[in-house]
N, C-alpha and C positions, 0 to 999 in steps of 0.2 A: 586292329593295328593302329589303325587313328586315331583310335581313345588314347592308346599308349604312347604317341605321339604326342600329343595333346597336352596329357599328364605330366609329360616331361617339360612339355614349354612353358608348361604354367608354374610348376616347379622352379625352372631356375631362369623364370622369366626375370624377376627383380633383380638378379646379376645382370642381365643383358642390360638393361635399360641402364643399369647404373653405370656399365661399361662404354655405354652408347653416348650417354647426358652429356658428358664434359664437352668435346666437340663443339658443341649445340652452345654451349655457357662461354664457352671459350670466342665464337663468334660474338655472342648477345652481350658479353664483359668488353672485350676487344682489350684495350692498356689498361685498365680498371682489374683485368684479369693477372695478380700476380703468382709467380713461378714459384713453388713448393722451395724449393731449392737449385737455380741453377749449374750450382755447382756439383751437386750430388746426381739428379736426376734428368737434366736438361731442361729447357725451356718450354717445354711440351706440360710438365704436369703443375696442375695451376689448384690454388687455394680454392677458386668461383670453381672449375670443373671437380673436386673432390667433393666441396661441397654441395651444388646441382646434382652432383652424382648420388651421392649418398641420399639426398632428397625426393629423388624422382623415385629412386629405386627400393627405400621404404613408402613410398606413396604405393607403389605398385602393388606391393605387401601390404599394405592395408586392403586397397580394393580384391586382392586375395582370399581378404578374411587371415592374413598368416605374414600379422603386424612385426614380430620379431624376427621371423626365420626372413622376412623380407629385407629386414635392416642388419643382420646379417649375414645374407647371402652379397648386398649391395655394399657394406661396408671391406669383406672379403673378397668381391671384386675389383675395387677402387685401390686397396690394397696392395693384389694382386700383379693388377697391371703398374703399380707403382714398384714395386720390385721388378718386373720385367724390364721397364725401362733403367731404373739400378744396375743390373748385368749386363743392358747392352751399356753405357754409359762406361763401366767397368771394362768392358770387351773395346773403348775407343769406338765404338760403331755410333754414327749423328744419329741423329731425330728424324724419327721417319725409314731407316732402314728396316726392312723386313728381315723377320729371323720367322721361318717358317717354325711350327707347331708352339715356340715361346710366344710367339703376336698373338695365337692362338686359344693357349692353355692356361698362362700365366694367371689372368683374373679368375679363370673358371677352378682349378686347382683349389688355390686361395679361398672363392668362396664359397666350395662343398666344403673342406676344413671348418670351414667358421661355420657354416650353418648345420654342420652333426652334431652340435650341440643340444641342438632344438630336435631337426630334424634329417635323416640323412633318404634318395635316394632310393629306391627296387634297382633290382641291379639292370633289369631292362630299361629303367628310365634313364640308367646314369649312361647303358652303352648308347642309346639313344640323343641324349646331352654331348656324347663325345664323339660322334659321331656327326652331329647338327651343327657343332660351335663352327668347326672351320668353312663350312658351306656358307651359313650366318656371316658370319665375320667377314667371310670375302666380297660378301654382296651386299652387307650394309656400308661396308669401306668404299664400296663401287659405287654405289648411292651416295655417299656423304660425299664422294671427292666430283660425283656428275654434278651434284650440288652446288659445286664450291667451297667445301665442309673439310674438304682436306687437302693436302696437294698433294698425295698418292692415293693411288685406287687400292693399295693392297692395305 
């Protein structure tokens, strides 16, 4: 069972990372860091975090050995989560409000689409992947904001 575990995390580890990065880029940019578009998507998704994102997250995919599916899965992530914030944005909901299983699924969604191109998934890796994200997510968000990394834990 922890092979198949495993399998999975390595699989759509380069989403995670790339999902993770901006954060990270967003503090190390700080005003240097400009907003994709504020008006469309809010202040939150920034040119340096897509970018860093997209960076990290085919770097990841290389040291994979799985250079494309990694760029990819990280460009479908980045993506993703940019569409997620579109709908809440759409919805009138600020930056930072939590929308349970959209905070979630949005990048992940996104970047199995993009990366079945290449490669998609065992369906025990995927129920595993979706099963893993929001445990993940909630405890990397709890970490990034103990950090100072965000100003919510969720």
């Amino acid at each position: 069972m922890l092979k198949l575990i495993l399998s999975a995390i390595i699989f759509i580890l380069p989403a995670y990372i790339a999902n993770s990065t901006p954060v990270i880029a967003g503090k190390l940019l700080g005003k240097y860091n400009a907003p994709i578009s504020k008006k469309i998507l809010g202040k939150g998704k920034t040119w340096g975090g897509l970018i860093f994102g997209l960076l990290a997250g085919t770097l990841a995919g290389y040291f994979l050995n799985a250079l494309y599916l990694g760029f990819l899965l990280s460009l479908g992530a980045l993506l993703g989560d940019i569409i997620g914030s579109f709908i809440k944005r759409r919805f009138g909901l600020k930056r930072g409000t939590a929308v349970p299983l959209l905070d979630q699924y949005d990048f992940l969604i996104i970047a199995l689409a993009f990366a079945s191109y290449i490669k998609t998934p065992t369906l025990i890796q995927l129920i595993i992947i979706l099963i893993l994200t929001p445990l993940l997510h909630i405890s990397t968000n709890f970490i990034a904001f103990t950090l100072k990394l965000k100003k919510e834990w969720w």
